[in-house]
C-alpha positions as CSV (number, residue, x, y, z in Angstrom):
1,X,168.8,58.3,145.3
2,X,168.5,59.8,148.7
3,X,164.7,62.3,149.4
4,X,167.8,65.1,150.1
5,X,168.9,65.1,146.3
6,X,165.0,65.2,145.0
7,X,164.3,68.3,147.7
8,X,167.6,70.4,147.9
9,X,167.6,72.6,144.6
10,X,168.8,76.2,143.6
11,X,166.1,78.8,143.1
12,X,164.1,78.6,140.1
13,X,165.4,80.5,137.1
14,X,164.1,83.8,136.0
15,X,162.1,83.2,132.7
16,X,161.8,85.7,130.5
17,X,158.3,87.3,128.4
18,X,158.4,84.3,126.1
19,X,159.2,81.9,128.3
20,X,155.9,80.8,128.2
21,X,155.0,81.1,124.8
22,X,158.0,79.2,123.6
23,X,157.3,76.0,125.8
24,X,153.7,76.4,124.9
25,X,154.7,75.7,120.8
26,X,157.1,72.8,122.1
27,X,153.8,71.1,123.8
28,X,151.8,71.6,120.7
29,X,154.0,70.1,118.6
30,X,152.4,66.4,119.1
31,X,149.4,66.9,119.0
32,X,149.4,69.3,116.2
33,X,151.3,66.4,114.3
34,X,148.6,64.4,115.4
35,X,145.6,65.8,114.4
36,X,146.1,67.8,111.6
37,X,146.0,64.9,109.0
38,X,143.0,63.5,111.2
39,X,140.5,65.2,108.5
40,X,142.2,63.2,105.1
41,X,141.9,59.8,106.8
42,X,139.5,59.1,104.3
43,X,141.5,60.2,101.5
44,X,144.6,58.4,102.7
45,X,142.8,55.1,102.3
46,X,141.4,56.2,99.2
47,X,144.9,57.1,97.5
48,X,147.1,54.7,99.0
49,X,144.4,51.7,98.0
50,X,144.4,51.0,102.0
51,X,141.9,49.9,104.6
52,X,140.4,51.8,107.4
53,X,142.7,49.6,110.1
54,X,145.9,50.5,108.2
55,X,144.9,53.8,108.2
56,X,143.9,53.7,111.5
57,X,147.7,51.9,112.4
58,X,148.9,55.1,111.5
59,X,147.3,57.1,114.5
60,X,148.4,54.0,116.6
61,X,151.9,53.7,116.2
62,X,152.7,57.7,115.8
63,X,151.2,57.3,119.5
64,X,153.4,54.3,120.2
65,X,156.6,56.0,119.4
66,X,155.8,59.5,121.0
67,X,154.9,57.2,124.5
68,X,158.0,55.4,124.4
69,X,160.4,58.7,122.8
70,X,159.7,60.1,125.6
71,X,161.3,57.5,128.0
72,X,164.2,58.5,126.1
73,X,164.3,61.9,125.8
74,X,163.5,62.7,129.7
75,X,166.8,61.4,130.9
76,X,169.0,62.0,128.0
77,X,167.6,65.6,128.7
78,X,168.5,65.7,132.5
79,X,172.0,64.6,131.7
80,X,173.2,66.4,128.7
81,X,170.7,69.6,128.9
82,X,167.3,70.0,127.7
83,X,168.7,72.4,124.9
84,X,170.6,69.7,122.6
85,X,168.4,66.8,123.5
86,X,165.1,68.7,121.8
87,X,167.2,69.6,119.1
88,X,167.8,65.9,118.0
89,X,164.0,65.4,118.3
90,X,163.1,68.3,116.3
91,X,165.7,66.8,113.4
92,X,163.9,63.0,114.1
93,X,160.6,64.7,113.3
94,X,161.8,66.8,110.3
95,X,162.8,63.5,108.4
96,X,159.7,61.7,109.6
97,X,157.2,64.2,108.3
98,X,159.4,64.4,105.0
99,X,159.1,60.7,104.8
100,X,155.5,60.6,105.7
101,X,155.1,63.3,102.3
102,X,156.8,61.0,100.3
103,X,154.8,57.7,101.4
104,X,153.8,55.8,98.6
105,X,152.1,52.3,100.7
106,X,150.5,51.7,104.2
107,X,154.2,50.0,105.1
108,X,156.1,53.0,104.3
109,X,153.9,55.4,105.9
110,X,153.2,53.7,109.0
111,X,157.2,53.3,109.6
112,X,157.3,56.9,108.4
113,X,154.6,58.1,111.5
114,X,156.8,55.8,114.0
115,X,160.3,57.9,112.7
116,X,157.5,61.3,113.3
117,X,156.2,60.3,116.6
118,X,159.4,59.9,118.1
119,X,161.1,62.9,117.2
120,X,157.5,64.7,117.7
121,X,157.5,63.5,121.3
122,X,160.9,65.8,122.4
123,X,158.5,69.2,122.8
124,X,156.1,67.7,124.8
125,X,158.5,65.9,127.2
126,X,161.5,68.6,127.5
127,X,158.6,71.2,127.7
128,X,157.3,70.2,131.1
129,X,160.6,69.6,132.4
130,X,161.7,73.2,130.9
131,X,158.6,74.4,133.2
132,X,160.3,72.9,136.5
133,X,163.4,74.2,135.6
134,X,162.4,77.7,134.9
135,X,159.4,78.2,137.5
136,X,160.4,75.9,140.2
137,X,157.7,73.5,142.1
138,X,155.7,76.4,143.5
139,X,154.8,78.0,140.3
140,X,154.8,75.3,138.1
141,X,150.8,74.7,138.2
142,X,150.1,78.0,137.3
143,X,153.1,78.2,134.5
144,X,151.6,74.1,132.8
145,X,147.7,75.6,133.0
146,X,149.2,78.8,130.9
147,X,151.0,76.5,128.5
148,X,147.9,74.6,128.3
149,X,145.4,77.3,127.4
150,X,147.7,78.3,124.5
151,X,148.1,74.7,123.3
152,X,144.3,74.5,123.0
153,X,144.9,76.6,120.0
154,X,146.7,73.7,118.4
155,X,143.8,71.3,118.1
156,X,141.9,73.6,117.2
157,X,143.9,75.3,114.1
158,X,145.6,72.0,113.0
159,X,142.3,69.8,111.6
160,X,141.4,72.8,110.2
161,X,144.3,73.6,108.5
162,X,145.1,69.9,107.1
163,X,141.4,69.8,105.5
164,X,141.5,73.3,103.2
165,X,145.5,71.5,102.5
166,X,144.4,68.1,101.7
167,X,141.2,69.7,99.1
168,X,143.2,72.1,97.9
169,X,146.6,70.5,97.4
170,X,146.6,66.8,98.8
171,X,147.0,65.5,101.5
172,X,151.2,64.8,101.4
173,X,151.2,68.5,101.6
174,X,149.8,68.1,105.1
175,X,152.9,66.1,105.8
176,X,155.3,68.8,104.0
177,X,153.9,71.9,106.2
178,X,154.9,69.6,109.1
179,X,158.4,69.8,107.9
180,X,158.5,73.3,107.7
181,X,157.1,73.6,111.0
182,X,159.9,72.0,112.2
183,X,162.6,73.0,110.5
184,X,161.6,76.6,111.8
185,X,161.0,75.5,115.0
186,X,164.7,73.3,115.2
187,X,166.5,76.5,114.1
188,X,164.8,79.0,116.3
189,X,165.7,76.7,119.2
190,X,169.3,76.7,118.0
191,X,169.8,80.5,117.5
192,X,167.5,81.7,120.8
193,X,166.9,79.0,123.4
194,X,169.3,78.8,126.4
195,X,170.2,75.7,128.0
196,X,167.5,75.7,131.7
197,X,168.7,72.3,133.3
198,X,171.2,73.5,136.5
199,X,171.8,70.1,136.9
200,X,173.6,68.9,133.5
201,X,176.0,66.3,134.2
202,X,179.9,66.2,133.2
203,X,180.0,62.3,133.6
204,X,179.2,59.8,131.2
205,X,175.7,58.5,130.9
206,X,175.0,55.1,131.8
207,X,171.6,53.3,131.2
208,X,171.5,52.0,135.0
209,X,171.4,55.5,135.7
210,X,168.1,55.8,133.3
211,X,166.3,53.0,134.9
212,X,167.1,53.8,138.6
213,X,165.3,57.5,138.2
214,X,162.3,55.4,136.7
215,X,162.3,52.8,139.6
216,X,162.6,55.9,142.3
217,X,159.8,57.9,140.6
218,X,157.5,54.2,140.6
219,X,158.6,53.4,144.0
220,X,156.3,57.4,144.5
221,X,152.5,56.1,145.3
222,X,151.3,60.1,145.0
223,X,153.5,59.8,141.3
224,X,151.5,57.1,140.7
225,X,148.3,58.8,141.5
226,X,149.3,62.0,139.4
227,X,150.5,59.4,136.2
228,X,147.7,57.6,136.5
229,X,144.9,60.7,136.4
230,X,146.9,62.5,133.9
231,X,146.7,59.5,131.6
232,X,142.7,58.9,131.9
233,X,141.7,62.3,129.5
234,X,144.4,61.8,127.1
235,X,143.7,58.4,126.4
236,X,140.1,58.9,126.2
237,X,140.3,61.9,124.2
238,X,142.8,60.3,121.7
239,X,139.8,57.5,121.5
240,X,137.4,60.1,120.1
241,X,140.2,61.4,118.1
242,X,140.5,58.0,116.2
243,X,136.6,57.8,115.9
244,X,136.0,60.5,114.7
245,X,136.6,61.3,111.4
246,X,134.8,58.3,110.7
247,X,131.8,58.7,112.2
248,X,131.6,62.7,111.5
249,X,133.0,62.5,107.9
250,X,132.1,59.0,107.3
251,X,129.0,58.0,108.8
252,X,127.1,61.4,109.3
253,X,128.9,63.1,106.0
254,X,130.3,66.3,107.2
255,X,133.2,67.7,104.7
256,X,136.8,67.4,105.7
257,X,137.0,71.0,106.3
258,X,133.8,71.5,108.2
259,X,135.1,68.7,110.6
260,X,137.9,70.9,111.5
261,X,135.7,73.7,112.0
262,X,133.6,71.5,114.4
263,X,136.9,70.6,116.4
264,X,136.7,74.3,117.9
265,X,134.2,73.8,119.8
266,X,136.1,70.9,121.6
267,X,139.3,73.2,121.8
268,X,137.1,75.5,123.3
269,X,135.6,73.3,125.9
270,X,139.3,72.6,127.1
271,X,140.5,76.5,126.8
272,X,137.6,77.1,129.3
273,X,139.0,74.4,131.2
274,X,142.2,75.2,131.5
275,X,141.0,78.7,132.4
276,X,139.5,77.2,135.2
277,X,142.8,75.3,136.1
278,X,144.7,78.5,136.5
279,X,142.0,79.8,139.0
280,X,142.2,76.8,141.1
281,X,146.1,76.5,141.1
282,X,145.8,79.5,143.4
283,X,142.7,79.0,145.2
284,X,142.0,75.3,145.6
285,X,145.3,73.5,145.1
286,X,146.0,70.2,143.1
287,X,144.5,67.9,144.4
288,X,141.2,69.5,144.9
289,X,142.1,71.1,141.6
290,X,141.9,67.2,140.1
291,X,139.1,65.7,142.0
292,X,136.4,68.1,140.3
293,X,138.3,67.6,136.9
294,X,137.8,63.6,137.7
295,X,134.0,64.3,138.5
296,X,133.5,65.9,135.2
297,X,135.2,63.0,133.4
298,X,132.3,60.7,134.8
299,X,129.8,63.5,133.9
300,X,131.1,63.5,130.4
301,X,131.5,59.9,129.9
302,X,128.2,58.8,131.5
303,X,126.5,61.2,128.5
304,X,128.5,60.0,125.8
305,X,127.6,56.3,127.0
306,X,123.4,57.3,127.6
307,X,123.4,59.4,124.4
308,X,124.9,56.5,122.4
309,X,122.0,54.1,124.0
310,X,118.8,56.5,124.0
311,X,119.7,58.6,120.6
312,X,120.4,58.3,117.4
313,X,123.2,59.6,115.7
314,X,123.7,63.4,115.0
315,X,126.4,65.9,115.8
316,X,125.3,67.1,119.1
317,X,124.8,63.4,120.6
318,X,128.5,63.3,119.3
319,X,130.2,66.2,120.5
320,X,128.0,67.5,124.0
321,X,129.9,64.4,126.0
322,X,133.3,65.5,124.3
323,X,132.9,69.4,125.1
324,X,132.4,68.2,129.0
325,X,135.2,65.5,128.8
326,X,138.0,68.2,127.3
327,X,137.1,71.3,129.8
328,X,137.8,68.3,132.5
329,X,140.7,67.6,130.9
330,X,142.1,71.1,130.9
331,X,141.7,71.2,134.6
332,X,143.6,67.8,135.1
333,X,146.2,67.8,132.9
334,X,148.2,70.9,134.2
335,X,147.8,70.1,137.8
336,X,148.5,66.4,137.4
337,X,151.4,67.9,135.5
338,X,152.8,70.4,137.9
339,X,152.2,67.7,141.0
340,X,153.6,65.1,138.9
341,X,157.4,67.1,138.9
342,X,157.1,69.1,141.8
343,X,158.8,66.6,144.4
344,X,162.1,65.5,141.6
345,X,163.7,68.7,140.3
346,X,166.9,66.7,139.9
347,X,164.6,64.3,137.8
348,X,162.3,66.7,136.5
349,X,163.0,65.7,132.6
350,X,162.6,61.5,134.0
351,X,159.5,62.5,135.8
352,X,158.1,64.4,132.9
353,X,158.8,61.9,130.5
354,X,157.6,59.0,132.4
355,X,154.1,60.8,132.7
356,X,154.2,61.8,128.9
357,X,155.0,57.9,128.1
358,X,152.2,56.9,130.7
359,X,149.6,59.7,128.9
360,X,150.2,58.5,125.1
361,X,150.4,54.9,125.7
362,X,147.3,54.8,127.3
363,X,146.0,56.7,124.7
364,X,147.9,54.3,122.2
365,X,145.8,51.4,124.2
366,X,142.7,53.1,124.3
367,X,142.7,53.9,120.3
368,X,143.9,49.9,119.1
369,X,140.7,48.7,121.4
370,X,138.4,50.9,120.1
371,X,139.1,50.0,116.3
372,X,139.1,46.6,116.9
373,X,135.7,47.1,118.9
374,X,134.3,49.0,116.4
375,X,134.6,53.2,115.6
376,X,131.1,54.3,116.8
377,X,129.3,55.8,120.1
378,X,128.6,53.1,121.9
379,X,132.6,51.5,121.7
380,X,133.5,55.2,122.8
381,X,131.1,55.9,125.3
382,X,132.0,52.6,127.0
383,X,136.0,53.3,127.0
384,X,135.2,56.6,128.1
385,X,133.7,55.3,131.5
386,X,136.0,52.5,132.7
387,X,138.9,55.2,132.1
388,X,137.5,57.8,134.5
389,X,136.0,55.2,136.9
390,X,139.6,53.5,136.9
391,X,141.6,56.6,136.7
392,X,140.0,58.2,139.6
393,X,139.9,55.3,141.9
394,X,143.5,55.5,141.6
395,X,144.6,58.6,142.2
396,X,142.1,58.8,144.9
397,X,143.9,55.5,146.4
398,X,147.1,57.6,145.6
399,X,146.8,60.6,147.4
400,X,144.2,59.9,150.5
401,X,147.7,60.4,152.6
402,X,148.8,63.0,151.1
403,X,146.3,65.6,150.9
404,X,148.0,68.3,151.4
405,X,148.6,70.7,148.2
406,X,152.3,69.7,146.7
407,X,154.7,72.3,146.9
C-alpha cells in the first residue's frame, strides 16, 4: 500500500449539528458498560457465592474482548461501511448484556461479559474512524477532544446509576438497563445514521487484506508513538477502576452509591482535561499537546506511589493522584487519537481500531497484574509509574523526527 493511497483523499464530509453528539454516545458506550456495574462487585460475589478474582475476571475479559473486537470491527468497517458494521456490534452487545441479566454462576457470566465486550467495543472503534471520515485530518483533534469532554459524562453518570439500581432493584437490573441502552441506540443508528466511509469497497473481503493494513500501520514508528501514549492512561486508569471498589467500598466502607458519587470528581478531573485538550489542538499542536499530558501522568503517578508509602489510607490519599492522572488523560487521549488517524484516511477504521485494541489490552494487562499483586495503593501506585515512565519514553522515541504538528 503505496504513501499516495494513505495521502490522496476527497474532502472531508460536512457533519451535521449532531454529528458530534452522536459519535460522542457511540464512544461512551464501553466504558459506560464498564463501569456502571463497578459499584455491585461486592454484591456480585455475594449472590453468585463467587470470589473476589472471579469477580474480578469479569472486568478482565469484558476488556479482553472489547481489545480484540476492535481488530475486527476497524476493517470490516472500512470495507463494508461503518454504518452496518456498528449495527452488528450493537446487536452483539444487546444479547450479551441480556445474558449477563440472566447469569446465574461466575462461568456463565464471565462468558456473558466476553459476548458484551465484543459487541460493546463497535462504538468506540467506528466512532473515531466516523471522526476522520466526517472532519478530515485537520479537524479531527479538535472534533475527538469534543467527543471526549462529552464522554466524561459517562463515567461519571454510570457508577452512579448502577449503585441506586443494584440497592433498589439488584444488580441483574444493571445488566437489563444495558439492554435497553442498546436496543435504542441499534435502532436509532438504523433509522438516522448515514453511511460516512467514501471508501467502501465493492470487492470481496479477504483476510490478507486485514492483516496488510495492520503490518502498514506497525511498519508507522510515529503510529507507534501515538498507540503507545494513548494506551498508558487507559490502562492505568482501568487499574484504579478494578481497585477500586474494593478498597473504597471494601476496605474504607463507603456505600455503593456514595462511590458513584465520588467517581465525579475523577470525571471532572478529565472534563477539565479534555477542556484543556481543545485549547491546545489549536494553539500548541499534538505533540506538544501530549508531552504536558505525559508530564502530568508522572506527576500523578509519583503521588499515588508517595501517598501509598507516607499515608495511611483515606479517600483523599486515594483519589488526589487519580484526579491529576484523568485531566492528563483528557489531554492525551484525543490528540493521540486524532494524530493516530490523521496520516491513513483509507485506513482510518484499521488505524482506529488497532489503537482501540492497543488502549484496552493494555488496560486488560494492567488490571490481571494488579489483582494478582494485590488491589491496594501501593500495587496501583507502582503500575501507575512504570506506565507513564514507559509510555512516554516511547512516544518520545517515536516522534523526536517528526516534530512537526500532524496534519
Amino acid at each position: 500500500m503505496s504513501p499516495t493511497r494513505w495521502q490522496i483523499e476527497p474532502p472531508p464530509l460536512a457533519p451535521d449539528a449532531g454529528a458530534q453528539w452522536l459519535i460522542a454516545a457511540l464512544v461512551a458506550l464501553g466504558p459506560f458498560s464498564l463501569t456502571m456495574y463497578q459499584p455491585a462487585l461486592p454484591s456480585i460475589a455475594t449472590s453468585l457465592n463467587i470470589t473476589t478474582a472471579q469477580v474480578q475476571l469479569t472486568l478482565t475479559v469484558y476488556l479482553a474482548s472489547f481489545a480484540i473486537g476492535q481488530l475486527i470491527y476497524g476493517p470490516l468497517s472500512d470495507h463494508f461501511g461503518r454504518r452496518r458494521t456498528l449495527l452488528l456490534g450493537l446487536a452483539i452487545f444487546v444479547a450479551g448484556a441480556i445474558a449477563c441479566a440472566l447469569a446465574t454462576s461466575a462461568a456463565v457470566l464471565i462468558a456473558a461479559r466476553v459476548l458484551q465486550g465484543l459487541g460493546a467495543c463497535a462504538g468506540p472503534a467506528l466512532g473515531r474512524a466516523m471522526i476522520r471520515d466526517l472532519y478530515g485530518a485537520k479537524g479531527s483533534a479538535k472534533a475527538m477532544a469534543f467527543v471526549a469532554s462529552a464522554l466524561s459524562i459517562a463515567p461519571a453518570i454510570a457508577p452512579v446509576f448502577g449503585g441506586y439500581i443494584a440497592g433498589a432493584a439488584g444488580w441483574p437490573w444493571i445488566f437489563a438497563t444495558l439492554a435497553l441502552v442498546g436496543t435504542g441506540m441499534f435502532v436509532f443508528v438504523l433509522l438516522r445514521v448515514p453511511e460516512t466511509n467514501p471508501y467502501v469497497s465493492r470487492g470481496a473481503f479477504r483476510f490478507v487484506s486485514m492483516l496488510g493494513s495492520y503490518l502498514q500501520l506497525l511498519k508507522s514508528r510515529r503510529y507507534l508513538g501515538y498507540l503507545a501514549i494513548a494506551a498508558v492512561p487507559v490502562a492505568g486508569s482501568l487499574s484504579f477502576q478494578t481497585a477500586a471498589p474494593f478498597i473504597i467500598v471494601g476496605e474504607l466502607g463507603v456505600h455503593p452509591s456514595e462511590f458513584g458519587l465520588l467517581m465525579v470528581s475523577l470525571t471532572a478531573a478529565y472534563f477539565v482535561g479534555t477542556l484543556l485538550a481543545n485549547r491546545f489542538a489549536v494553539h500548541a499542536g499534538v505533540n506538544r499537546s501530549i508531552m504536558l499530558g505525559s508530564a502530568l501522568l508522572l506527576v500523578g503517578a509519583a503521588l499515588q506511589m508517595a501517598l501509598a508509602l507516607n499515608l495511611s489510607l483515606s479517600i483523599w490519599s486515594v483519589l488526589v493522584p487519580q484526579m491529576i492522572w484523568l485531566m492528563a488523560m483528557g489531554i492525551v487521549m484525543p490528540n493521540a487519537m486524532a494524530g493516530a488517524v490523521a496520516p491513513f484516511p483509507m485506513m482510518a477504521g484499521a488505524a482506529a481500531s488497532l489503537q482501540g485494541f492497543a488502549m484496552m489490552a493494555a488496560g486488560a494487562l494492567s488490571s490481571l497484574v494488579l489483582s494478582r499483586l494485590g488491589a491496594g495503593v501501593g500495587s496501583l501506585g507502582l503500575m501507575m509509574c512504570t506506565l507513564a515512565v514507559a509510555g512516554t519514553a516511547v512516544f518520545a522515541w517515536a516522534t523526536r523526527q517528526h516534530s512537526a504538528t500532524p496534519t
